[in-house]
Backbone bond lengths (Angstrom), bond angles and torsions (degrees), N, CA, C in turn:
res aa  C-N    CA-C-N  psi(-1)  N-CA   C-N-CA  omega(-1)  CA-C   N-CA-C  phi
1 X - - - 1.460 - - 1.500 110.77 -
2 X 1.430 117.30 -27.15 1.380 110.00 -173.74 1.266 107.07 -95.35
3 X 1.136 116.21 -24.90 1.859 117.40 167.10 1.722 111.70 -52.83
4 X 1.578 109.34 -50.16 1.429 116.17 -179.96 1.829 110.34 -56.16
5 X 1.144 101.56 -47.95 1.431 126.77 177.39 1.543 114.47 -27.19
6 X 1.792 94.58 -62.70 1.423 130.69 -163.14 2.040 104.44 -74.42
7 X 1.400 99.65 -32.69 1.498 104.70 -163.80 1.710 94.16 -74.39
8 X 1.587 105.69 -56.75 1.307 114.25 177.82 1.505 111.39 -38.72
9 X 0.921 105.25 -52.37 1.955 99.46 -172.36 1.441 113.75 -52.90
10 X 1.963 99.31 -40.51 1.609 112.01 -161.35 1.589 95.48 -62.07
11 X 1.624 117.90 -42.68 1.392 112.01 -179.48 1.264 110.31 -68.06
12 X 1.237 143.90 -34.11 1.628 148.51 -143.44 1.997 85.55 -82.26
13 X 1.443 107.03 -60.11 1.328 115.76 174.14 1.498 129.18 -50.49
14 X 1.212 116.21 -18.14 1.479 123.09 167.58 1.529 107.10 -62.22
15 X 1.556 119.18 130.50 1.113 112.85 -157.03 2.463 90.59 -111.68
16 X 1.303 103.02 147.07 1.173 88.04 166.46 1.258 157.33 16.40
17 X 1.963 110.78 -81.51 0.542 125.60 173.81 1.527 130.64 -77.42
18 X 1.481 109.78 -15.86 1.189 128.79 148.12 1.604 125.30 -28.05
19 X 1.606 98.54 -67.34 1.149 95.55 170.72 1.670 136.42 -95.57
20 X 0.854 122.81 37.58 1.342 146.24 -160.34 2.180 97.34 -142.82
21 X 1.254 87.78 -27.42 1.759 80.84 160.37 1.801 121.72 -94.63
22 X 1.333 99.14 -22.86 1.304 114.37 165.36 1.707 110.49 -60.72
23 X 1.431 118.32 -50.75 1.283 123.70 -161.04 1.560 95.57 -78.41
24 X 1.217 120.02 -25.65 1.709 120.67 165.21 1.072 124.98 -30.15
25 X 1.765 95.69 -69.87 1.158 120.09 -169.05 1.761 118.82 -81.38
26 X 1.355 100.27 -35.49 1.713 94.61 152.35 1.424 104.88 -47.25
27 X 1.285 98.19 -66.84 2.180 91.02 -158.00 1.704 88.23 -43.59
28 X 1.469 124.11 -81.40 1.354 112.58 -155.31 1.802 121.50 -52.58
29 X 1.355 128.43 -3.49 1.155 123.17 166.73 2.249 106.80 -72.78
30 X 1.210 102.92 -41.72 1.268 132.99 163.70 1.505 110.50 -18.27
31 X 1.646 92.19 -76.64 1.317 123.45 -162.23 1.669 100.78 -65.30
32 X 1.776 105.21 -51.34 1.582 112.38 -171.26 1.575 100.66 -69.67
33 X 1.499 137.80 9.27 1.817 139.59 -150.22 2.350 75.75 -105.39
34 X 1.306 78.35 -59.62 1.404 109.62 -166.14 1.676 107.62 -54.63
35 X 0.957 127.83 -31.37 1.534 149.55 -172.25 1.708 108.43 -76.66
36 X 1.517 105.18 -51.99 1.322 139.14 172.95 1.472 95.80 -55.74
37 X 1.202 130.73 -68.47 1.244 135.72 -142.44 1.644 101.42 -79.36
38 X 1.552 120.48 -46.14 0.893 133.82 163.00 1.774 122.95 -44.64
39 X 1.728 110.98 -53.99 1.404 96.93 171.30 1.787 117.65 -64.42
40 X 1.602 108.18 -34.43 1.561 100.93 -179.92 1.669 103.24 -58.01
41 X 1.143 126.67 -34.14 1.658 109.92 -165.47 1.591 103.24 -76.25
42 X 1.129 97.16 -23.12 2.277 108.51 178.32 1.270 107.01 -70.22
43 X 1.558 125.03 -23.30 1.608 118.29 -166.49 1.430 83.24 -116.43
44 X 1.485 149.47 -5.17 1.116 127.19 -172.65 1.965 95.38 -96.36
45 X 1.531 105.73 -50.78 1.612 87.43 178.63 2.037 109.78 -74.56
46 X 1.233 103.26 6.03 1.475 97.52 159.77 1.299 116.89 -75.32
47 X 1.116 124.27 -46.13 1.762 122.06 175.79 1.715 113.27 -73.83
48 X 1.589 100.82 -31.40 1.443 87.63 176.27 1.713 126.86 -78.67
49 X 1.165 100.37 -5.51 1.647 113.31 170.10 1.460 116.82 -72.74
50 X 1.566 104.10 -22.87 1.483 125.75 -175.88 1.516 114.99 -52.79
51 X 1.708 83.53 -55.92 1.669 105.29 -171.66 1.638 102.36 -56.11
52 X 1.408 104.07 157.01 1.453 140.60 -178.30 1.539 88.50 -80.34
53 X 1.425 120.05 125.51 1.399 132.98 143.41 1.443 127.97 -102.74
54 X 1.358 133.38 129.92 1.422 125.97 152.94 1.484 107.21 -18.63
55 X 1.624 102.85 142.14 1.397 99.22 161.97 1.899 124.77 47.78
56 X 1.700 109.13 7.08 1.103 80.50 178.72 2.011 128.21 79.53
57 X 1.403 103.00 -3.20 1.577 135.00 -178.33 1.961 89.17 -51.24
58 X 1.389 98.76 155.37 1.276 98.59 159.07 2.244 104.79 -160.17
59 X 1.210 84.89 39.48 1.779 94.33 -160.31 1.841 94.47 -152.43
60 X 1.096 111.07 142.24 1.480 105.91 -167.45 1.388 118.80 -76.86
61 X 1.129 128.46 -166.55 1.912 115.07 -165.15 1.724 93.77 -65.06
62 X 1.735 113.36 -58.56 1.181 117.87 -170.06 1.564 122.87 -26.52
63 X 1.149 99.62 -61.90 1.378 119.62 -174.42 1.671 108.44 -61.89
64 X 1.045 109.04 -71.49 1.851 117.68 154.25 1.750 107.37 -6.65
65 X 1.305 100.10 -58.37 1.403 86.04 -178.38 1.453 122.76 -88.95
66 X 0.640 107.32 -24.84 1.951 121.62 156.21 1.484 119.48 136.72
67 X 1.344 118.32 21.31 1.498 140.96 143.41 1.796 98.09 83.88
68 X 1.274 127.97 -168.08 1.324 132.62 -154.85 1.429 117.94 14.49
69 X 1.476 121.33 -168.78 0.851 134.00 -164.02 2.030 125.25 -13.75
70 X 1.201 107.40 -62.45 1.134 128.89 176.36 1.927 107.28 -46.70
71 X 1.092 104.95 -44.63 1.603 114.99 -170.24 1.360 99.50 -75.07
72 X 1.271 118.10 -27.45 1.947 119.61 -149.88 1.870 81.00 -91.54
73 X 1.257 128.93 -14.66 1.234 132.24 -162.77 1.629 106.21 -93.93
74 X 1.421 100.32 -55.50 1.529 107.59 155.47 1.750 134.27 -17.51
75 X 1.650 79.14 -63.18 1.651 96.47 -159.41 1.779 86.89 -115.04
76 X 0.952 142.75 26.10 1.541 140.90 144.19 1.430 113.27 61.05
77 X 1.341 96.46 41.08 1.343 127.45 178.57 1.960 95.51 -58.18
78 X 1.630 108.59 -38.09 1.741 90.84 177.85 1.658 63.80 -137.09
79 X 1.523 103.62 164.25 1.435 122.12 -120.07 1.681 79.55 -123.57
80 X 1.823 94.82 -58.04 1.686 117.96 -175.29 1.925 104.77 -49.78
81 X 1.514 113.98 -52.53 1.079 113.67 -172.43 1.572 106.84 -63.01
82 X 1.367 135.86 -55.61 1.097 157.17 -168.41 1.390 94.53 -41.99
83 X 1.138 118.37 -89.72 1.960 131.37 165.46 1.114 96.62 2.05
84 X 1.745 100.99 -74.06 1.426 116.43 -147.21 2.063 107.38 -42.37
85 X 1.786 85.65 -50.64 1.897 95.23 -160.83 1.492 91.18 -58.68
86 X 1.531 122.99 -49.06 1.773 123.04 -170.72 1.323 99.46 -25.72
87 X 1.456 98.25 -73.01 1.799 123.09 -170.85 1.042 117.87 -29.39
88 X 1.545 122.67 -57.30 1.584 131.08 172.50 1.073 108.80 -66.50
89 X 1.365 133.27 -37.46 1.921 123.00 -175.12 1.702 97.35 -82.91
90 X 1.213 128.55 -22.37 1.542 129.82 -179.63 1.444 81.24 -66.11
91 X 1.432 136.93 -96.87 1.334 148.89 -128.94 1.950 97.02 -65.12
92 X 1.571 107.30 -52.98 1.783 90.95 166.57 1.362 118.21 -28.96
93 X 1.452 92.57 -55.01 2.021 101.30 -138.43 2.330 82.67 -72.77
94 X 1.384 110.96 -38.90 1.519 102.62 -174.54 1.478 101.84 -73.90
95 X 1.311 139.19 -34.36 1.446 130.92 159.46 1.835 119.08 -18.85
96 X 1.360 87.34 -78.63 1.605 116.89 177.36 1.564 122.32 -58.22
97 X 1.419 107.57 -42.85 1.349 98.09 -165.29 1.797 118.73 -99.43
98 X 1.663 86.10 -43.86 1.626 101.06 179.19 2.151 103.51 -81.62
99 X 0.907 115.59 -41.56 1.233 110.06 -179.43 1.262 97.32 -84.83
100 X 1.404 161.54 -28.43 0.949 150.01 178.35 2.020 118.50 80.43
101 X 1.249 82.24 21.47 1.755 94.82 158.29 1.390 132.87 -27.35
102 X 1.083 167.68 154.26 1.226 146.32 151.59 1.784 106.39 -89.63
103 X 1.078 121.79 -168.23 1.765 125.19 174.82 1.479 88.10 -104.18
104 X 1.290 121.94 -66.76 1.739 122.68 -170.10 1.301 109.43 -59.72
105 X 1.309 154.19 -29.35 1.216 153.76 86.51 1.771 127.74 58.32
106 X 1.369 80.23 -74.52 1.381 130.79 -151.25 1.679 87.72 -84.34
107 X 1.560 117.20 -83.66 1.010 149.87 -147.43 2.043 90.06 -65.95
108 X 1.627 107.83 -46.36 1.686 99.28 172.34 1.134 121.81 -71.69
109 X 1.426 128.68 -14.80 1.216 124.49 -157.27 2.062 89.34 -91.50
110 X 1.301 103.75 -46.17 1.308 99.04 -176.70 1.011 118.47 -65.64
111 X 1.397 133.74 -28.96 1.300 143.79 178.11 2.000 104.53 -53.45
112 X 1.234 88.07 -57.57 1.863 103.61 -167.82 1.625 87.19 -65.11
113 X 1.494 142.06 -64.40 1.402 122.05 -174.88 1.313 105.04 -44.57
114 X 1.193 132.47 -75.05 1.270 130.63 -167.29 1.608 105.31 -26.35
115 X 1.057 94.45 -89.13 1.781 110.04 -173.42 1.531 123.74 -30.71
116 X 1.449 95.23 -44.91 1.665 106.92 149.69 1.358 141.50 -34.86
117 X 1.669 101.13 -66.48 1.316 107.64 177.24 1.969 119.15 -74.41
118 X 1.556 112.15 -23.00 1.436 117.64 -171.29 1.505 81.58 -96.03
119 X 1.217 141.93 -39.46 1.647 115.87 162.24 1.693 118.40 -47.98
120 X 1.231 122.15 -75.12 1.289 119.24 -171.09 1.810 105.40 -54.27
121 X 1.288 132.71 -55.91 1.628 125.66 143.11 1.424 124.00 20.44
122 X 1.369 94.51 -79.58 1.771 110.77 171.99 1.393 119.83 -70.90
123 X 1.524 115.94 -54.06 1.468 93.57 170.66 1.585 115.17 -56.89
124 X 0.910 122.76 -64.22 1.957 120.07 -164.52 1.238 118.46 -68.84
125 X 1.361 120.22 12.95 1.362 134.95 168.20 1.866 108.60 -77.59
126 X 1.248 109.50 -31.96 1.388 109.05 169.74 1.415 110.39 -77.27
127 X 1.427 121.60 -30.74 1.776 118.79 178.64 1.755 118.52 -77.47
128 X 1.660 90.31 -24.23 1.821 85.50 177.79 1.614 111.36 -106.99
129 X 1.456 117.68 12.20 1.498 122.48 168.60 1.510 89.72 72.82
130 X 1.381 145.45 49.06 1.516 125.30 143.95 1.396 94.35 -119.06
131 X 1.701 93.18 -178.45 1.095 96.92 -179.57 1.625 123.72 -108.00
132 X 1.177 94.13 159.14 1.763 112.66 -174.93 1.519 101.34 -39.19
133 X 1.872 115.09 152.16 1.417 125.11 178.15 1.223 102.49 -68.98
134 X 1.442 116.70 157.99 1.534 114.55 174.48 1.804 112.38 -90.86
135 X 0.839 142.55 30.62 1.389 134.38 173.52 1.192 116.42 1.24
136 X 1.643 121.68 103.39 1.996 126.08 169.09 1.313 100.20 -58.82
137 X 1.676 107.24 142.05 1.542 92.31 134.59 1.822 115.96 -101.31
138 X 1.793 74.74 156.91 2.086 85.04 -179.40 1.215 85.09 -109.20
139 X 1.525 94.69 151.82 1.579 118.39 -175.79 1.844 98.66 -159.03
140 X 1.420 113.02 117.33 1.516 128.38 -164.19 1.231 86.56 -81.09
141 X 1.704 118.76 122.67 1.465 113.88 166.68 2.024 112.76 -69.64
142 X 1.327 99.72 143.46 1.693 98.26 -174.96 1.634 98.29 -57.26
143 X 1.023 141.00 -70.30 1.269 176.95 -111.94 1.797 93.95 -78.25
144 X 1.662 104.15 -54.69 1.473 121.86 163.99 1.853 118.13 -34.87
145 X 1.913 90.67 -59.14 1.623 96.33 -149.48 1.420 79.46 -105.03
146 X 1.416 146.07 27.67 1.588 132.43 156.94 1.969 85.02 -103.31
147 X 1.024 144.56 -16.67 1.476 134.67 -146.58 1.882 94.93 -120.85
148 X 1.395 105.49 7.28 1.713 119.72 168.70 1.152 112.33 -156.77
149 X 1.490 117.51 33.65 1.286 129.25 145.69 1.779 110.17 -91.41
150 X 1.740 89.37 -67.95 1.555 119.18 164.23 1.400 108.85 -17.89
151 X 1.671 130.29 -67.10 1.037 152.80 164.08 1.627 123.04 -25.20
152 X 1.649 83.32 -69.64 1.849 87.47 -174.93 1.469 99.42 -66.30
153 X 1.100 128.04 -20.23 1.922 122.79 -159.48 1.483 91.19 -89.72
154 X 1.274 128.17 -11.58 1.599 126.63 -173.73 1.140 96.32 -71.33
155 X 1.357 110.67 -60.82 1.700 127.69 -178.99 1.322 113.09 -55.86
156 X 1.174 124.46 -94.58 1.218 134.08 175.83 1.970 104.26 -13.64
157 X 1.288 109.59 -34.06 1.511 114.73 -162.78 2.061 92.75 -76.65
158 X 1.624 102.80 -50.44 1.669 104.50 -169.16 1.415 89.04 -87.79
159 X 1.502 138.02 29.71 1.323 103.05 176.90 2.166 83.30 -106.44
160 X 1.774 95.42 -29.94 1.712 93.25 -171.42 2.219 118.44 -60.16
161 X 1.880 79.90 -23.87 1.938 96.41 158.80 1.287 116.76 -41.95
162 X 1.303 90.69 -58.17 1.657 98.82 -140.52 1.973 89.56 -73.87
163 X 0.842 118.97 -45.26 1.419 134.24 170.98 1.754 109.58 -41.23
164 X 1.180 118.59 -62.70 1.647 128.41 -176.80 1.674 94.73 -62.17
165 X 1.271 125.78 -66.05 1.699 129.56 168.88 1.751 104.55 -25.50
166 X 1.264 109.11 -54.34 1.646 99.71 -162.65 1.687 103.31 -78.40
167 X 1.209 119.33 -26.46 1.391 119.48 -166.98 1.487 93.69 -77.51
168 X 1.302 138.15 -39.20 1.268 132.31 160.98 1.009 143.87 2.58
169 X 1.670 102.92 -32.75 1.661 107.47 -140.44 1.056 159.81 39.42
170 X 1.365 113.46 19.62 1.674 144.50 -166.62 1.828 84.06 -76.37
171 X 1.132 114.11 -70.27 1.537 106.06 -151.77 1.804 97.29 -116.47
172 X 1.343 102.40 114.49 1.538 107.02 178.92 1.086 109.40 -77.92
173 X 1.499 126.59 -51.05 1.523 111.42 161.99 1.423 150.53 -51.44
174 X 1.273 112.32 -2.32 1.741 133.31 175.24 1.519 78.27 -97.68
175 X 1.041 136.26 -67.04 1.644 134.38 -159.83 1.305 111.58 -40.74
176 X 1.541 106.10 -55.59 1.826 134.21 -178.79 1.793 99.31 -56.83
177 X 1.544 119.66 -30.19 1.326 115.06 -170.85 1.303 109.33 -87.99
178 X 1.233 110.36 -38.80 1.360 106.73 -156.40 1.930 99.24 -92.34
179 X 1.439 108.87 -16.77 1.769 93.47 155.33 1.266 110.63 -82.14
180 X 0.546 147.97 -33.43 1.798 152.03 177.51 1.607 100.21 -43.74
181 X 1.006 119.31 -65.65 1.845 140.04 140.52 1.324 114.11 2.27
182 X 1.314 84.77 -79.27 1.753 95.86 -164.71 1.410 114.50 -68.03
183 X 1.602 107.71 -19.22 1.565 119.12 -159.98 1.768 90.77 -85.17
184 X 1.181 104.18 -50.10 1.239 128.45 -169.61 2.225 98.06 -35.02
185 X 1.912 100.46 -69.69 1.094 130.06 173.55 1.727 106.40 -46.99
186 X 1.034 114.11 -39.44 1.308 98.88 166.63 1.358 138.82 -111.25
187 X 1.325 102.60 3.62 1.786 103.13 149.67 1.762 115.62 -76.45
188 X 1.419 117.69 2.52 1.555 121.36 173.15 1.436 94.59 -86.94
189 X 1.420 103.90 -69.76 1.193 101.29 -174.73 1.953 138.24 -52.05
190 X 1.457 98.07 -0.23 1.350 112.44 164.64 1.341 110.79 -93.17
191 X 1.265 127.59 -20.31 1.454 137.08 170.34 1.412 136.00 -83.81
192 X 1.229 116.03 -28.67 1.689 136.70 160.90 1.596 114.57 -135.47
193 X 1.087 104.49 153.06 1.410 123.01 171.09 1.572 98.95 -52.40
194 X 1.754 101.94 177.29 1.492 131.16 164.65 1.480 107.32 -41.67
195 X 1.736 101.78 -77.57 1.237 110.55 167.48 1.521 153.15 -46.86
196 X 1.286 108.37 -35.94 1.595 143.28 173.89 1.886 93.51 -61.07
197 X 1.112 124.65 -47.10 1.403 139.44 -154.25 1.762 91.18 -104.47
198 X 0.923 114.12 -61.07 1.839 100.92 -179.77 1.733 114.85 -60.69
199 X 1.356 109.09 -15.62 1.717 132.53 -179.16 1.867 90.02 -67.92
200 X 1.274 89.99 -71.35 1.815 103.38 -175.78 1.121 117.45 -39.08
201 X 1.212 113.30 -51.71 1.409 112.89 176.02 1.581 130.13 -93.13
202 X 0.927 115.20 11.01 1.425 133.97 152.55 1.301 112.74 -87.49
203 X 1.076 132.98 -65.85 1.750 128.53 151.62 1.005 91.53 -4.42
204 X 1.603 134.40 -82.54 1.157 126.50 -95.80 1.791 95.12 -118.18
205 X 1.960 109.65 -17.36 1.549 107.92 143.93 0.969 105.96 -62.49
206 X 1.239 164.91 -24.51 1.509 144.06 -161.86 1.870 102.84 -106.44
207 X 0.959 102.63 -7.94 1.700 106.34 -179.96 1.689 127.29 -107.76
208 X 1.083 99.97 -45.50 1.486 117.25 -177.73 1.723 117.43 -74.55
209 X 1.778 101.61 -35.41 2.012 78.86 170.04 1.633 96.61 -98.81
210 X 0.556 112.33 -26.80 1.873 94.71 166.76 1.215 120.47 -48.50
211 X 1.328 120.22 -23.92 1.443 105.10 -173.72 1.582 100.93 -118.71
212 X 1.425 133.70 -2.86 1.514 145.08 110.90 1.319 122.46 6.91
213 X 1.551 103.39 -90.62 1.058 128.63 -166.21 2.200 97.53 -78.98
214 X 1.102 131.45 -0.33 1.206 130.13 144.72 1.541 141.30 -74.56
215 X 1.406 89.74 -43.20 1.627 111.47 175.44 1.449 99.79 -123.99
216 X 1.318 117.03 76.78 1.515 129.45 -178.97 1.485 104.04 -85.19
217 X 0.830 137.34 -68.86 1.571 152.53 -159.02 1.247 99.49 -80.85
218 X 1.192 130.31 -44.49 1.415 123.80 162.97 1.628 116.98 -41.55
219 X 1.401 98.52 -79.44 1.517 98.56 159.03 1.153 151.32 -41.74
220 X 0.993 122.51 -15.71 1.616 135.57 160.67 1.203 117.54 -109.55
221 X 1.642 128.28 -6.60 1.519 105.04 171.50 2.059 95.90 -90.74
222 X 1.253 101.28 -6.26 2.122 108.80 169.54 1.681 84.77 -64.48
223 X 1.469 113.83 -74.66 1.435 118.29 -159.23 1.260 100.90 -31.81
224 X 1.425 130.52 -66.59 1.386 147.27 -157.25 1.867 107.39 -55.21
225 X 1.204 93.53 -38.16 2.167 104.40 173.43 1.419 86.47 -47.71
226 X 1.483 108.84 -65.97 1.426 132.77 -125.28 1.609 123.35 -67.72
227 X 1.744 90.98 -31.28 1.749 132.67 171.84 1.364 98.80 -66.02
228 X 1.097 129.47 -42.68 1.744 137.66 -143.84 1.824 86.79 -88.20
229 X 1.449 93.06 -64.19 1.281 95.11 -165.88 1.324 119.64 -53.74
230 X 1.579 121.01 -28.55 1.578 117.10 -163.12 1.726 87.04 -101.74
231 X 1.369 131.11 -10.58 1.512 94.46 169.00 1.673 102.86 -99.70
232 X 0.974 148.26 11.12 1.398 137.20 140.73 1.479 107.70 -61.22
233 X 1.704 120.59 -48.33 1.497 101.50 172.85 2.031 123.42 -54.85
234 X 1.169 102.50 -38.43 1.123 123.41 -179.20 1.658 128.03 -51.36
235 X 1.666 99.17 -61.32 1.570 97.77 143.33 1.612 142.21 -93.33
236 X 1.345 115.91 35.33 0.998 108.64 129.35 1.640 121.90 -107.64
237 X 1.264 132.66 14.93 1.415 151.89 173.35 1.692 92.42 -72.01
238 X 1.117 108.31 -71.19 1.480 140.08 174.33 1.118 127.56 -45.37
239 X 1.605 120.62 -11.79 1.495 138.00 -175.74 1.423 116.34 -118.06
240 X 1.543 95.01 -21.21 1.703 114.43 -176.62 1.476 125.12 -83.85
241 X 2.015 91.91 -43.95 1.539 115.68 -134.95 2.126 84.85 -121.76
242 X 1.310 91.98 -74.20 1.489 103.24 -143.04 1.813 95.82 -62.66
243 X 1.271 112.67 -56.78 1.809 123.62 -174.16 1.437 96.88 -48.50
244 X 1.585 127.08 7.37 1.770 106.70 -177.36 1.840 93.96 -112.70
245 X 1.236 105.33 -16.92 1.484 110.70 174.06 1.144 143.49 -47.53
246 X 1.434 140.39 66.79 1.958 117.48 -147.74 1.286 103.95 -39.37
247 X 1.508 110.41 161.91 1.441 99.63 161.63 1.791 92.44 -125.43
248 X 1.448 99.65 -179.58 1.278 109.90 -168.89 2.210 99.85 -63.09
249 X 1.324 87.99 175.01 2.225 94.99 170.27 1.462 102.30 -81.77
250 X 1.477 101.28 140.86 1.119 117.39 174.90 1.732 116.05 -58.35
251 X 1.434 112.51 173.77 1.759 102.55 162.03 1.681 103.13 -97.18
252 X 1.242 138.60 11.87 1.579 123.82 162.16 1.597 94.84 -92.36
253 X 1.495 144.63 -27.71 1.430 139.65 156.71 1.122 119.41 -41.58
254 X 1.659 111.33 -58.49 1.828 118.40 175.51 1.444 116.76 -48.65
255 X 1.736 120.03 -46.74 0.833 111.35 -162.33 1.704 117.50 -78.06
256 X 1.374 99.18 -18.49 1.552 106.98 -177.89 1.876 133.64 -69.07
């Protein structure tokens, strides 16, 4: 009782300002918790800016690929769906390529089952007492196929840019890449079909950032060798080869 006694007074005796210097110094222990926390998150995306990314990335694979649904499919975020899409581009591409299917083929034969079975459907629906199939109608909203017309002509428009820019001769090294590219694209294309090659590379969205985004750091501190090494090859390519090349007139020349 006299301890309780004794505490009570010690508080009763705390005068005001007392505690209002206390609440100071809370806030400023607070403030300095908060200060702390703030420089570690400043030196942590300071080192992580450090690191070597693929490509120059600064957003994680997910996002990279353009996040929801589509990405979770990518990287097999659900396992069942993932299968599933393989499965269907496996069974196309073995339809078409190994059985030797045609598309027009393909496209009548399904047509005539269909039509077949929701024909015969309707008639014998009156002989077995159920009722008739419901047949939708589809109707393409305009709004859809003006907003992926719109689209492709965007593209198609910066892809005929980007094309007139390189023929230019402004930049020999975009020039040097993009035959390298094309050469590249068509030694595949002497090797597999349309299909065989759109197969591959669908695989190879469903394979390659998944196994990316596993062995990340692995892969990019290789990338990071790999960068070093080809622009030391590069300028001396560039010191030998390319600086003896004219290149086309500038546009501050044209305009003068």
């Amino acid at each position: 009782m006299a301890d309780h006694s004794g505490d009570h007074e010690k508080h009763a005796s705390e005068s005001p300002v007392d505690k209002i210097t206390e609440k100071f110094h809370g806030s400023d222990s607070s403030s300095s918790d908060s200060d702390d926390d703030n420089d570690i998150k400043s030196a942590a995306s300071a080192v992580k800016s450090k690191i070597y990314r693929l490509f120059g990335r600064e957003k994680p694979v997910h996002k990279v690929l353009g996040g929801g649904q589509p990405a979770d499919i990518f990287l097999w975020r659900d396992k069942k769906v993932s299968a599933g899409v393989i499965g269907v581009a496996t069974a196309i591409w073995v339809l078409f390529e190994l059985l030797e299917y045609h598309l027009l083929a393909f496209v009548c034969h399904f047509l005539i089952l269909g039509l077949a079975i929701i024909f015969l459907w309707s008639n014998a629906s009156s002989f077995i007492n159920k009722s008739p199939p419901r047949i939708p109608e589809v109707n393409i909203p305009e709004d859809i196929v003006l907003g992926v017309a719109s689209a492709l002509r965007v593209e198609i428009n910066r892809a005929f840019a980007i094309l007139r820019d390189i023929a230019s001769g402004k930049d020999v090294k975009r020039f040097l890449g993009v035959i390298v590219g094309l050469w590249f694209v068509s030694v595949l294309g002497s090797c597999f079909n349309f299909l065989t090659l759109f197969y591959i590379g669908f695989v190879l969205l469903h394979t390659v950032p998944v196994l990316y985004e596993k062995y990340e750091d692995q892969v990019d501190a290789f990338a990071e060798k790999a960068e070093i090494e080809i622009k030391k090859q590069y300028a001396v390519f560039n010191s030998q080869v390319l600086s003896k090349i004219p290149r086309g007139p500038s546009k501050d020349k044209k305009l003068l």
